[in-house]
PyMOL Python script that loads the backbone (N, CA, C, O; Angstrom):
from pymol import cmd

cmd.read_pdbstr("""\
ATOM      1  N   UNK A   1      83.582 122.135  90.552  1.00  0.00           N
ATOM      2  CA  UNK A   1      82.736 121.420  91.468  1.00  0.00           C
ATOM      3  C   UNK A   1      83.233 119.977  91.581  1.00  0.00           C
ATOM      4  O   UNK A   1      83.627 119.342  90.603  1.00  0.00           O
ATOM      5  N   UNK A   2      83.190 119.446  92.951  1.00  0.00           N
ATOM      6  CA  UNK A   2      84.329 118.193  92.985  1.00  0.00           C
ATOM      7  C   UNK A   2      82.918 117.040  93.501  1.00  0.00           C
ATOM      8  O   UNK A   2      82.647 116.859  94.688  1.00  0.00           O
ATOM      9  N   UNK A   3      82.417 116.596  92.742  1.00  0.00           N
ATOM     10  CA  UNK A   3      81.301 115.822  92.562  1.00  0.00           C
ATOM     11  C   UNK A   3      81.250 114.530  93.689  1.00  0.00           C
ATOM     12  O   UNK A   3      80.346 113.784  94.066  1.00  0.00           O
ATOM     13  N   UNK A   4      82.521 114.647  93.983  1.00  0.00           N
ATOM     14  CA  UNK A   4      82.837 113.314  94.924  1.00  0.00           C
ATOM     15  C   UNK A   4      83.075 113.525  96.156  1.00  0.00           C
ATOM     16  O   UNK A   4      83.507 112.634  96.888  1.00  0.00           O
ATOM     17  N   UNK A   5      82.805 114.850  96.600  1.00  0.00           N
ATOM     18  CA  UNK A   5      82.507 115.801  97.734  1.00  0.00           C
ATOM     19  C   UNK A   5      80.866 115.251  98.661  1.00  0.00           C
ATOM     20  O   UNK A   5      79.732 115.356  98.196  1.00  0.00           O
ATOM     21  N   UNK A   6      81.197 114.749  99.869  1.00  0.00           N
ATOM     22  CA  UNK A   6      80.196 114.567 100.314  1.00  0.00           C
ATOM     23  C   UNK A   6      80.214 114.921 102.016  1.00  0.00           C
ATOM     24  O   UNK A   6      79.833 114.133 102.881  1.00  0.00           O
ATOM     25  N   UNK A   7      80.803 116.430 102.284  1.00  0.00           N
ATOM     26  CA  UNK A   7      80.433 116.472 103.607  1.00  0.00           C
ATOM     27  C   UNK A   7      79.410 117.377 103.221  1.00  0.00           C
ATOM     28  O   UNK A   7      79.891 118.495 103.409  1.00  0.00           O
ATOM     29  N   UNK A   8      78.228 117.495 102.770  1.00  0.00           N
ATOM     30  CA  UNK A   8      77.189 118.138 102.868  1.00  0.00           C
ATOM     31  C   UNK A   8      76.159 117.342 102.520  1.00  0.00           C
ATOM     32  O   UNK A   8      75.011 117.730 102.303  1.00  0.00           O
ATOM     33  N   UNK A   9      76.478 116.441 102.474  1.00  0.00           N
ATOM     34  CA  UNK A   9      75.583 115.539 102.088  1.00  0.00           C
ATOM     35  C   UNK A   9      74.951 114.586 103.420  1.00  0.00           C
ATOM     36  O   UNK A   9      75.667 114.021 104.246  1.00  0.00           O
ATOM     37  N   UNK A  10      73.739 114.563 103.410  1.00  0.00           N
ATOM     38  CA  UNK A  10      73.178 113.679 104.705  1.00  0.00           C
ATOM     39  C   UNK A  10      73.410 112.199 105.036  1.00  0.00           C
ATOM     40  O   UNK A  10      73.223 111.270 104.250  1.00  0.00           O
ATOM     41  N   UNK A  11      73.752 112.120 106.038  1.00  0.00           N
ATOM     42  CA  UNK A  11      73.776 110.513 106.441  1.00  0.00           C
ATOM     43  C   UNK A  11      72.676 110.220 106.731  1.00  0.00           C
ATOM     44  O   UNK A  11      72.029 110.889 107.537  1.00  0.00           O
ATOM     45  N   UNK A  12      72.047 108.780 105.936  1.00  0.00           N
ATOM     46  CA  UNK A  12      70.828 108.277 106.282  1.00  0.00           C
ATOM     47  C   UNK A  12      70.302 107.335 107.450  1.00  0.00           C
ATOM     48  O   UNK A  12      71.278 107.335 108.201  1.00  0.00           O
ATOM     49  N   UNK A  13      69.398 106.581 108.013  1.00  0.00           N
ATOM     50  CA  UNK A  13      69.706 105.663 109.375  1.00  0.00           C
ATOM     51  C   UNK A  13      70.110 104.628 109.019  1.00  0.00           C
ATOM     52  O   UNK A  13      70.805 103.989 109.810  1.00  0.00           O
ATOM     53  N   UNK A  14      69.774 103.997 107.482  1.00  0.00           N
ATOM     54  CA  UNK A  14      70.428 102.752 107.382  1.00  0.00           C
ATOM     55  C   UNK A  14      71.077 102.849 106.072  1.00  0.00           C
ATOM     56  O   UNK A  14      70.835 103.739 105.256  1.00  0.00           O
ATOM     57  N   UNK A  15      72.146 101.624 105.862  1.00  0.00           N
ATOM     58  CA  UNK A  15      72.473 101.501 104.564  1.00  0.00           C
ATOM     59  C   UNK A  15      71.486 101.173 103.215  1.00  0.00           C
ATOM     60  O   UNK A  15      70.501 100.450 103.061  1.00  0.00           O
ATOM     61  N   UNK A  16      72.336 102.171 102.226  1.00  0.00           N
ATOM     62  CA  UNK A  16      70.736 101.724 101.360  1.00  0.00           C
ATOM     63  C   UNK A  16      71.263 100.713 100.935  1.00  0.00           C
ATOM     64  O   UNK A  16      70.300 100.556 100.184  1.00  0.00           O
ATOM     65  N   UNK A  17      72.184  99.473 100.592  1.00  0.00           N
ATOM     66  CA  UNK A  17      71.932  98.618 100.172  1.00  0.00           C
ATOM     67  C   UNK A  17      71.892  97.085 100.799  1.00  0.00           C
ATOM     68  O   UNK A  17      72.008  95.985 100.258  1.00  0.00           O
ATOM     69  N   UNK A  18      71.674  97.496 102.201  1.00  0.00           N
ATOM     70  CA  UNK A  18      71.631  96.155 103.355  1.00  0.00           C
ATOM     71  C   UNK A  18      70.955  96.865 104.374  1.00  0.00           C
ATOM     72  O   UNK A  18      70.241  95.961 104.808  1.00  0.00           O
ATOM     73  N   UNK A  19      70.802  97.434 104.763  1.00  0.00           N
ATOM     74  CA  UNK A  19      69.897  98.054 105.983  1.00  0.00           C
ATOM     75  C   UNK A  19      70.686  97.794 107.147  1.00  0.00           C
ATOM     76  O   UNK A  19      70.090  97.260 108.083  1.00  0.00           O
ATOM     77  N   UNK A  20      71.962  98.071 107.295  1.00  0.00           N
ATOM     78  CA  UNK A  20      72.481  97.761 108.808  1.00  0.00           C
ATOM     79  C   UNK A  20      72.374  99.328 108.930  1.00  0.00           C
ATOM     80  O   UNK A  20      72.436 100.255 108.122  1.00  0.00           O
ATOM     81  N   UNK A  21      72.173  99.213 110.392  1.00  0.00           N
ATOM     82  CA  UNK A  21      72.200 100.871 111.304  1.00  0.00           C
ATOM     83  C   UNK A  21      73.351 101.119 111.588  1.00  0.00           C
ATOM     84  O   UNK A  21      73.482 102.309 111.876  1.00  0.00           O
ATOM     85  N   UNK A  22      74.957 100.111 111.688  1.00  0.00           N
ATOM     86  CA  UNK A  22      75.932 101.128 112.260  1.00  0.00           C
ATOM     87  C   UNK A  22      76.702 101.095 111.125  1.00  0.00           C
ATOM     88  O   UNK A  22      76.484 100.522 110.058  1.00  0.00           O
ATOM     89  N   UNK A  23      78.060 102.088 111.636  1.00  0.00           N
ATOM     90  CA  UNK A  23      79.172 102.337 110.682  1.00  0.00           C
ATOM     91  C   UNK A  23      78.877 102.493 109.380  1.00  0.00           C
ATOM     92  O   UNK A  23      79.295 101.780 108.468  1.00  0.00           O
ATOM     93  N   UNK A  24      77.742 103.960 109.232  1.00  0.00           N
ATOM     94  CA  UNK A  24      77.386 104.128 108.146  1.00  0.00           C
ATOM     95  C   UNK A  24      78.372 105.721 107.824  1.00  0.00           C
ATOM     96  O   UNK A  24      78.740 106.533 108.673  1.00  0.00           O
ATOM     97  N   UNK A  25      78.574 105.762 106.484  1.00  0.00           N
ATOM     98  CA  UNK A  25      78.908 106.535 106.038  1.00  0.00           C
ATOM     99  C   UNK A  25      78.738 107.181 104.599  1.00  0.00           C
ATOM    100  O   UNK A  25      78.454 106.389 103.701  1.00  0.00           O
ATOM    101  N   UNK A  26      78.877 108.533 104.265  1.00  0.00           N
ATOM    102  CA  UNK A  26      78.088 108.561 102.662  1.00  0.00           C
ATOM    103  C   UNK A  26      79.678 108.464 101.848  1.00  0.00           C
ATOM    104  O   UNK A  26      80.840 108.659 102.202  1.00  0.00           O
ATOM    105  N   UNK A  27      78.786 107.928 100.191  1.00  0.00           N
ATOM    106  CA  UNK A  27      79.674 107.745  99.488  1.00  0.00           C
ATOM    107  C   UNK A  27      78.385 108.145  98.410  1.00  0.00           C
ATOM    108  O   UNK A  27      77.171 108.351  98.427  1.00  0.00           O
ATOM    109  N   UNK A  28      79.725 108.096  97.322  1.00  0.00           N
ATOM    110  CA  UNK A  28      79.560 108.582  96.345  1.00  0.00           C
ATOM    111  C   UNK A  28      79.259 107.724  95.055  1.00  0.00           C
ATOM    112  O   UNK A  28      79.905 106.719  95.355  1.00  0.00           O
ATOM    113  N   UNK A  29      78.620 107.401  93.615  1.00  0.00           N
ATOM    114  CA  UNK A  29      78.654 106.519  92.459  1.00  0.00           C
ATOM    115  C   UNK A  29      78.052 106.971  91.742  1.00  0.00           C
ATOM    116  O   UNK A  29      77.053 107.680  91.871  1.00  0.00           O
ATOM    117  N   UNK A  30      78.789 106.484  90.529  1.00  0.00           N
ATOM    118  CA  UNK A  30      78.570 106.868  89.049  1.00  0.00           C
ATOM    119  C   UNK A  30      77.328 105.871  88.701  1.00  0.00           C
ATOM    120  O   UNK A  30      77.373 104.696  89.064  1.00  0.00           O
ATOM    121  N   UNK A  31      76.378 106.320  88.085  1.00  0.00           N
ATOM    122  CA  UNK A  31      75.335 106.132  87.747  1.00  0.00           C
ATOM    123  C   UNK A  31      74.863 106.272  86.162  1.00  0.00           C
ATOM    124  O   UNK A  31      75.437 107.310  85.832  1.00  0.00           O
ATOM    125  N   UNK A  32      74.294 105.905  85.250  1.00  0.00           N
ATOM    126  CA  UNK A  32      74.061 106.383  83.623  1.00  0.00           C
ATOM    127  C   UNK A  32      73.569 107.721  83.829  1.00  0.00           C
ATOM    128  O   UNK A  32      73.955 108.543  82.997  1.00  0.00           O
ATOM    129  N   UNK A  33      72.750 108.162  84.814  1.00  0.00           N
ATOM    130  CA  UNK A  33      72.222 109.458  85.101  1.00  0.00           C
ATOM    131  C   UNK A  33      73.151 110.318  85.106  1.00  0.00           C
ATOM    132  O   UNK A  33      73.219 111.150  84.201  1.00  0.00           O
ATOM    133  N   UNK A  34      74.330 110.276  86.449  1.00  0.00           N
ATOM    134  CA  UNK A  34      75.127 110.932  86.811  1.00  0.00           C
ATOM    135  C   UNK A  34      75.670 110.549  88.069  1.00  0.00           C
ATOM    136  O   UNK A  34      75.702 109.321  88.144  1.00  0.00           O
ATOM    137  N   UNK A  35      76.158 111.176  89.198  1.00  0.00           N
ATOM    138  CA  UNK A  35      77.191 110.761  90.396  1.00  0.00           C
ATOM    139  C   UNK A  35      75.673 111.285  91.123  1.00  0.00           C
ATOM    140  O   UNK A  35      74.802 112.121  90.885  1.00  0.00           O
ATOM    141  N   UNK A  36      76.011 110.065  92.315  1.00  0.00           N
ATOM    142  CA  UNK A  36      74.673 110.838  93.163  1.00  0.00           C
ATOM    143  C   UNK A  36      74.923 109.936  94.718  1.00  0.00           C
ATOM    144  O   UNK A  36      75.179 108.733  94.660  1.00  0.00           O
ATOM    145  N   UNK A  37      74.842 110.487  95.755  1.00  0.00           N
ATOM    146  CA  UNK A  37      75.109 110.244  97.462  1.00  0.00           C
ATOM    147  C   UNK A  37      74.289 109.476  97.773  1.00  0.00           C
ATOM    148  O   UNK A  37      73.168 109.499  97.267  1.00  0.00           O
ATOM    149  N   UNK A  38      74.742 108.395  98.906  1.00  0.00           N
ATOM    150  CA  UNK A  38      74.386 107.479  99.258  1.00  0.00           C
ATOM    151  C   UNK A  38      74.881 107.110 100.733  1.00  0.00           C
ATOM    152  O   UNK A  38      76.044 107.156 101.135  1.00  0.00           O
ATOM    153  N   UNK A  39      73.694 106.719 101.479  1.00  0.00           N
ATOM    154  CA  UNK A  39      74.743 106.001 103.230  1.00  0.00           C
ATOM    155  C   UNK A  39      74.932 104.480 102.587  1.00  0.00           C
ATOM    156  O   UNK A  39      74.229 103.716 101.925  1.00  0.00           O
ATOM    157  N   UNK A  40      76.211 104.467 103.122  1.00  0.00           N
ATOM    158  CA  UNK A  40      76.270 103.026 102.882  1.00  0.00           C
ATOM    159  C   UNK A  40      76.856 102.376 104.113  1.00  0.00           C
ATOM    160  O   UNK A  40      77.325 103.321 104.747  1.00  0.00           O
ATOM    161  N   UNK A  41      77.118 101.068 104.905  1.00  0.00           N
ATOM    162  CA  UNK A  41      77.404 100.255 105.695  1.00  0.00           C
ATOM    163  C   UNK A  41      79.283 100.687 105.407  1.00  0.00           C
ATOM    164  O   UNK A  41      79.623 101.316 104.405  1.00  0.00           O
ATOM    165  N   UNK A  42      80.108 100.304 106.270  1.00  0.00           N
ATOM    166  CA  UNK A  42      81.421  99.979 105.743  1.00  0.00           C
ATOM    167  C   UNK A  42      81.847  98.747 105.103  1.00  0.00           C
ATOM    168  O   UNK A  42      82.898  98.600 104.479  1.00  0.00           O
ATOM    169  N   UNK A  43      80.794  97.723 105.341  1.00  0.00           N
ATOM    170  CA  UNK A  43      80.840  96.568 104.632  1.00  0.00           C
ATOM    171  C   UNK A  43      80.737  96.615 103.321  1.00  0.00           C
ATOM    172  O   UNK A  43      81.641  96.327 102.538  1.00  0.00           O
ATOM    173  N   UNK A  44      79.485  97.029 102.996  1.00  0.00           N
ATOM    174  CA  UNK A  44      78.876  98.185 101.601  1.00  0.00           C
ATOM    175  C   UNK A  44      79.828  98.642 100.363  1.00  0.00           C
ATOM    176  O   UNK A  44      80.026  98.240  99.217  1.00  0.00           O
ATOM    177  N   UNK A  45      80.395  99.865 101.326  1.00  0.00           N
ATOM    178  CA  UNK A  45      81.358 100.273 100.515  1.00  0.00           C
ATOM    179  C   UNK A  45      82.549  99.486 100.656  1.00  0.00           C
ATOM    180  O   UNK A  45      83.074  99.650  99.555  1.00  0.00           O
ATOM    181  N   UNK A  46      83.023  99.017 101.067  1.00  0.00           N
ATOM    182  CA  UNK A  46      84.346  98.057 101.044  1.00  0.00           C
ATOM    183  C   UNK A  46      84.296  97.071  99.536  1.00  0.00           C
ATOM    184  O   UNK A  46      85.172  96.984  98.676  1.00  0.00           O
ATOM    185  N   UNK A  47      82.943  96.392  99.589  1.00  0.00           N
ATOM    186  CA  UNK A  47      82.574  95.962  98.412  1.00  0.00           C
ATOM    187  C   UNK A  47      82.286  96.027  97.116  1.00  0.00           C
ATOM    188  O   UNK A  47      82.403  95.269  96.153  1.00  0.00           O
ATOM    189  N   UNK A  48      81.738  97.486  97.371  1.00  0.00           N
ATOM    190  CA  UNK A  48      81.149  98.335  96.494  1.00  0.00           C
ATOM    191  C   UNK A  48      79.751  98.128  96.245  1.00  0.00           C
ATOM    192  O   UNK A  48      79.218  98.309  95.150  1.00  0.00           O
ATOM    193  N   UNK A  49      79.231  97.784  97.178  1.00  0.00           N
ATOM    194  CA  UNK A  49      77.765  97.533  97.169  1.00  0.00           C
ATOM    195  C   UNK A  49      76.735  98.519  96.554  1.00  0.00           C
ATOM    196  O   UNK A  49      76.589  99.536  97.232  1.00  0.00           O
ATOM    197  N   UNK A  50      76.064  98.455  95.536  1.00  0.00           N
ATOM    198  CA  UNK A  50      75.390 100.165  95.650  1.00  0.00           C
ATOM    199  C   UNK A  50      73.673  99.506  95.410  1.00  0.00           C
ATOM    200  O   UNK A  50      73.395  98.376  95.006  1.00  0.00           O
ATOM    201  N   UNK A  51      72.761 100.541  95.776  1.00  0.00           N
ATOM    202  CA  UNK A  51      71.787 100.136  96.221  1.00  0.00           C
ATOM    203  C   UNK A  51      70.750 100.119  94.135  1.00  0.00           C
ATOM    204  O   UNK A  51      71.216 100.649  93.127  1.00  0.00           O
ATOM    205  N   UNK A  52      69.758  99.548  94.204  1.00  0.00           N
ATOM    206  CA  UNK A  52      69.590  99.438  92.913  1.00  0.00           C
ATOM    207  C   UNK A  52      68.089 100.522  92.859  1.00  0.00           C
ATOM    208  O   UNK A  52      67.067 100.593  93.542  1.00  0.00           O
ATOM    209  N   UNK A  53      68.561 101.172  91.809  1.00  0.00           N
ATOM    210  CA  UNK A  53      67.654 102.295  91.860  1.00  0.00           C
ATOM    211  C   UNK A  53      66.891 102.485  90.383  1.00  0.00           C
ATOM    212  O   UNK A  53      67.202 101.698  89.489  1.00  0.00           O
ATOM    213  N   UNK A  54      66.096 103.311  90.172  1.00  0.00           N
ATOM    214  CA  UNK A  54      65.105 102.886  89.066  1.00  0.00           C
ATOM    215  C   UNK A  54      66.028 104.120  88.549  1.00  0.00           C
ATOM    216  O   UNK A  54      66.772 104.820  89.236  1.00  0.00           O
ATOM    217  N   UNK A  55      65.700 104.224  86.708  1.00  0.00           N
ATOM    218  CA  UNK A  55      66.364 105.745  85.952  1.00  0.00           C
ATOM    219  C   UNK A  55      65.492 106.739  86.576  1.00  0.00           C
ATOM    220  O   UNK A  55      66.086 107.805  86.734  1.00  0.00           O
ATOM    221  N   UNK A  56      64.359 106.746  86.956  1.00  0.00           N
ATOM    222  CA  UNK A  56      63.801 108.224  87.332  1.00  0.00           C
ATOM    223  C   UNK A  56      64.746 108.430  89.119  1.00  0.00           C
ATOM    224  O   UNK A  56      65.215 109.504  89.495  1.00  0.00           O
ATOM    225  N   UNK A  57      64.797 107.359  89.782  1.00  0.00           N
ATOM    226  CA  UNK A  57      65.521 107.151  90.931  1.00  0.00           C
ATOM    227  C   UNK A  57      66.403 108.005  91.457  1.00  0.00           C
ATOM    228  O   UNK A  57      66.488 108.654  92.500  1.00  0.00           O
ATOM    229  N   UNK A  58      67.362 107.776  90.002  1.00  0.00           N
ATOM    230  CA  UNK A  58      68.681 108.218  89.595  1.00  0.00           C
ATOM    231  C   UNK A  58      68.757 109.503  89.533  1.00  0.00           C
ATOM    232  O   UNK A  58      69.484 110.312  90.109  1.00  0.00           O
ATOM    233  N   UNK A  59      67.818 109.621  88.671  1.00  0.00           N
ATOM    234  CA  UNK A  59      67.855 111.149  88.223  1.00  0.00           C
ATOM    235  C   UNK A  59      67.242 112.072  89.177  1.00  0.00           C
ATOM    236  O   UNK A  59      67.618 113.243  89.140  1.00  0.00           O
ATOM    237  N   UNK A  60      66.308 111.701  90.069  1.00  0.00           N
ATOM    238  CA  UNK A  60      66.031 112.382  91.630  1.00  0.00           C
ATOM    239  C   UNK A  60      67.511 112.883  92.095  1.00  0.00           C
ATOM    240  O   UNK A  60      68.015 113.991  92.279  1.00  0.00           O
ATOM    241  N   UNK A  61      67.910 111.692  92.186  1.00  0.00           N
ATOM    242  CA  UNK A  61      69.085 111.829  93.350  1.00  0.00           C
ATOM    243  C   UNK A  61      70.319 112.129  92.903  1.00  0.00           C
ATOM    244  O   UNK A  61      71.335 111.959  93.578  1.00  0.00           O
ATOM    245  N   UNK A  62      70.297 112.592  91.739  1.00  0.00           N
ATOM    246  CA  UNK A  62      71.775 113.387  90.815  1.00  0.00           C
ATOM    247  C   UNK A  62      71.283 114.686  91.263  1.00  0.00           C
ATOM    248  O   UNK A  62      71.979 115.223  92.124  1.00  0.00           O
ATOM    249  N   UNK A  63      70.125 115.384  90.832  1.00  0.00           N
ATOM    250  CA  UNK A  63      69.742 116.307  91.345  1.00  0.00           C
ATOM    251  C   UNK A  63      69.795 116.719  92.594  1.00  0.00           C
ATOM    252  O   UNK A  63      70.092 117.884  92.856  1.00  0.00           O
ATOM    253  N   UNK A  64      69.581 116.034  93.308  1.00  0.00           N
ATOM    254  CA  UNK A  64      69.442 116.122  94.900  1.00  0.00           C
ATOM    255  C   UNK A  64      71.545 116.042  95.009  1.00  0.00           C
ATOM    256  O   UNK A  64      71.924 117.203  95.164  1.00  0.00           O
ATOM    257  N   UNK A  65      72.387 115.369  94.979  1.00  0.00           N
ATOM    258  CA  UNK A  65      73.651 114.979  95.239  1.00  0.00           C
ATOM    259  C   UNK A  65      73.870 116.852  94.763  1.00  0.00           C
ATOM    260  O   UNK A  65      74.396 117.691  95.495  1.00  0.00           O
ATOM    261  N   UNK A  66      73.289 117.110  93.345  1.00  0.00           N
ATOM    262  CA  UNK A  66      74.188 118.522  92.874  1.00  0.00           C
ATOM    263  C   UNK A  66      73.890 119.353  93.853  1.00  0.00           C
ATOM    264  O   UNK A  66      74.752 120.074  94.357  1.00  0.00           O
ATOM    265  N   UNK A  67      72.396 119.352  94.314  1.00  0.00           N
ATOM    266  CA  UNK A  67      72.156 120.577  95.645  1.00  0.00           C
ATOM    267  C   UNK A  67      72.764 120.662  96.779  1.00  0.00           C
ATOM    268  O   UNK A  67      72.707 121.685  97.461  1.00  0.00           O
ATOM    269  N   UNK A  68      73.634 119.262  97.240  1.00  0.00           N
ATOM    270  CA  UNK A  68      74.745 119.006  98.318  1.00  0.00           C
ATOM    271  C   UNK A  68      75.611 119.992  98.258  1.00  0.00           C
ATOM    272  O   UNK A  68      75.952 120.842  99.081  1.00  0.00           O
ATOM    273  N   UNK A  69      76.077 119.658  96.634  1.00  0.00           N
ATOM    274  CA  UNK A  69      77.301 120.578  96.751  1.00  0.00           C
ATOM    275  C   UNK A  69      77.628 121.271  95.674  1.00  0.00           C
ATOM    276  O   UNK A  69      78.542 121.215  94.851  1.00  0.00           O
ATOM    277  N   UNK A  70      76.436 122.121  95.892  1.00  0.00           N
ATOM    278  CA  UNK A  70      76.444 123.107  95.400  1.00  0.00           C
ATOM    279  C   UNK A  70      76.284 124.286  94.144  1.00  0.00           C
ATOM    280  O   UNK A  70      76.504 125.474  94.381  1.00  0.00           O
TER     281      UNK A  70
END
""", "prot")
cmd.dss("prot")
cmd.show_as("cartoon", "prot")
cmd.util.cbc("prot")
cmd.orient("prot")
């Protein structure tokens, strides 16, 4: 399973860690939880921006990233 796989994964309307609406795309980050999907801006990820999420957060959305793919 290639964890860093994200065409099944949903694009959201905005970036989660700036809220712009265009040139969004999902990416992927390592987390203490685990790897888990994210829309981010291209600005975003260029930077490595990642959005700040609580440990239960995390652990939602590791879960949710594994049901992407699979």
């Amino acid at each position: 399973m290639n964890l860093d796989d994200t065409s099944r994964c949903p694009v959201g309307p905005e970036c989660e860690s700036c809220g712009r609406t265009d040139e969004l795309a999902v990416s992927t980050a390592d987390t203490p939880a685990g790897v888990i999907c994210m829309t981010v801006c291209d600005a975003c990820e260029l930077i490595a921006t990642h959005p700040v999420l609580s440990p239960a957060e995390e652990a939602t959305r590791v879960r949710e990233h594994g049901a992407h793919v699979g």
